[in-house]
C-alpha positions as CSV (number, residue, x, y, z in Angstrom):
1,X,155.0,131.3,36.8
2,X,157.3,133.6,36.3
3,X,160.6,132.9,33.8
4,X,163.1,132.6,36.4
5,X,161.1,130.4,38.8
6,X,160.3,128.1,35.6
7,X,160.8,124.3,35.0
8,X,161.6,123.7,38.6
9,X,158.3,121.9,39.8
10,X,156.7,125.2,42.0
11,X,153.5,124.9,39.5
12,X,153.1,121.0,39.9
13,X,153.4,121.3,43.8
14,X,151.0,124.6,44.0
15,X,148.5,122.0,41.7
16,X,149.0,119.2,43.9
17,X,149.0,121.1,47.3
18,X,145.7,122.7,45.9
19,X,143.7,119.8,45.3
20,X,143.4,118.6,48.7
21,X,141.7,121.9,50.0
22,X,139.5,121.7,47.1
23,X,138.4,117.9,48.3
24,X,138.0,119.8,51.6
25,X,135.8,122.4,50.1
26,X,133.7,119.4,48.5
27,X,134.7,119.9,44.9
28,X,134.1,117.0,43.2
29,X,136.0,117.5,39.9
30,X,138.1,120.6,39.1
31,X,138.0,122.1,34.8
32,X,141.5,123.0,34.4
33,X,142.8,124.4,30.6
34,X,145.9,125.4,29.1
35,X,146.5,126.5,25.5
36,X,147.4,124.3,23.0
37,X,150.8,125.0,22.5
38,X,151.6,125.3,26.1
39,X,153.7,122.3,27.3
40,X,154.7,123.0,30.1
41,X,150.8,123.6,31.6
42,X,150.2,120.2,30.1
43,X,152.9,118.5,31.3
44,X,151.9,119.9,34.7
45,X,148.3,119.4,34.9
46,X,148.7,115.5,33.3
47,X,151.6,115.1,36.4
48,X,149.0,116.0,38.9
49,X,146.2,113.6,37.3
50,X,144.8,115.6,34.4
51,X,142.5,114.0,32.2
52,X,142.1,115.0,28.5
53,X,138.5,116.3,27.8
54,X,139.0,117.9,24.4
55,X,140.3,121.3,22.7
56,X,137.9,124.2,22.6
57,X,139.6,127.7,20.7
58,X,142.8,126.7,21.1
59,X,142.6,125.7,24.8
60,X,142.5,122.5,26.3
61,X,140.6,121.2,28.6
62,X,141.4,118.7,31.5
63,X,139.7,117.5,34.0
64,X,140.8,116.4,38.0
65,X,139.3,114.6,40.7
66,X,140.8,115.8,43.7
67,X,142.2,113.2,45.4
């Protein structure tokens, strides 16, 4: 996301639009991973269902079931 479009929900409705067409597309669960220090990503993947797998090389790793 770029700076300017930041903070105003555009990556939480891409994520949430997303995960319908990947139910579609007969994905049953969908890796997602931000780095650690990114809270923004996490605050936006956990929004849209995220669950907290564990923290590989300073990334972490969440996993959603599209709904």
């Amino acid at each position: 996301m770029r700076p300017s479009a930041r903070r105003r929900g555009h990556a939480a409705a891409a994520l949430a639009n997303a995960l319908p067409i990947a139910r579609e597309l007969g994905i049953a669960r969908i890796l997602l991973t931000c780095d650690e220090d990114n809270a923004g990503s996490r605050a936006t993947i956990e929004k849209n269902g995220g669950v907290y797998e564990d923290s590989r090389n300073g990334k972490r790793r969440y996993w959603i079931v599209p709904a």
